[in-house]
C-alpha positions, 0 to 999 in steps of 0.5 A: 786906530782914530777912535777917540780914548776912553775917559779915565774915570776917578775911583769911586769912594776914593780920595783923590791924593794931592801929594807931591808927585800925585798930581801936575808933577808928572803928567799923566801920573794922578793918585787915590787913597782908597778901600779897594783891594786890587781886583776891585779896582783892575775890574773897574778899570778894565770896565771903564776902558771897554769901550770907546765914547765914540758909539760905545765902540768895543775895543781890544784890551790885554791885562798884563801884570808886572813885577811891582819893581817896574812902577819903579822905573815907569813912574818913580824911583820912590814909589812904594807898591804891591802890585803893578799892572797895565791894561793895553790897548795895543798900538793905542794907549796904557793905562800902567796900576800900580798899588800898595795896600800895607797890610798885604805887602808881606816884604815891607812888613817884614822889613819895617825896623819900626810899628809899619803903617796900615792904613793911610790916615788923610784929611780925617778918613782912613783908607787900606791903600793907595793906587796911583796911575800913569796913562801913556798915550800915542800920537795919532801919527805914530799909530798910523804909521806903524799901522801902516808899515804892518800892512805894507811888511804883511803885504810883502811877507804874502807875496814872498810866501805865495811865490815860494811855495807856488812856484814849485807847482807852475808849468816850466815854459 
């Protein structure tokens, strides 16, 4: 519950985007143009928050996968996107991956009324896509409290459980 947050690193061989909405806009929300598919950057990703700096500690982590309409209300209601996952550290923190590679987002290409775009042409390179993330993190507090509240409520629910089904067993007095 104390240990210190993981370091989210920068995707490697990607560019940083300076776009707005990228970048100080909202916080905890920072972008990448990259040549990554969508495995390469969830396995980083997951490898990266494996571990707490705090001796290499390991910590539990759960991939969830979203439908790609949920960036939409998590981060924002432009955003364009193929692929929306979370990893979880539960009762900790989130780090929300949302993607859009245009050569693999068969709606947008369907729909597109004139030539749909590709490829992301920036600074004079061009990148297969574009990843933004959003990291959600709690306060200490928080964690402590519900961490808290779970052990009392299990403490309780064993009390509840070992007197139900132990006092048809104890000796009438």
């Amino acid at each position: 519950m104390v240990l210190p947050a993981p370091v989210i690193p920068n995707l490697p061989g990607a560019l940083k985007s300076t776009e707005p909405g990228d970048t100080f806009q909202i916080p905890g929300v920072w972008a990448y143009y990259t040549d990554l598919s969508r495995q390469e950057v969830i396995d980083f990703y997951q490898e990266a928050l494996a571990k707490s700096p705090f001796l290499k500690v390991p910590l539990i982590k759960y991939r969830l996968n979203h439908p790609p309409e949920y960036a939409r209300e998590t981060i924002i209601d432009t955003h364009k996107n193929n692929f929306y996952e979370e990893l979880v550290h539960p009762l900790r923190e989130s780090l929300f991956i949302s993607g859009w590679i245009p050569k693999e987002d068969k709606v947008y290409l369907a729909n597109s009324k004139e030539k749909p775009i590709t490829e992301f042409n920036v600074d004079g390179q061009t990148f297969q896509g574009k990843i933004t993330l959003y990291h959600v993190t709690s306060p200490l507090w928080a964690r402590l409290l519900v961490w808290t509240g779970i052990v009392l409520l299990s403490l309780i629910l064993i009390m509840a459980f070992r007197s139900v089904f132990l006092s048809p067993w104890k000796p009438k007095r």
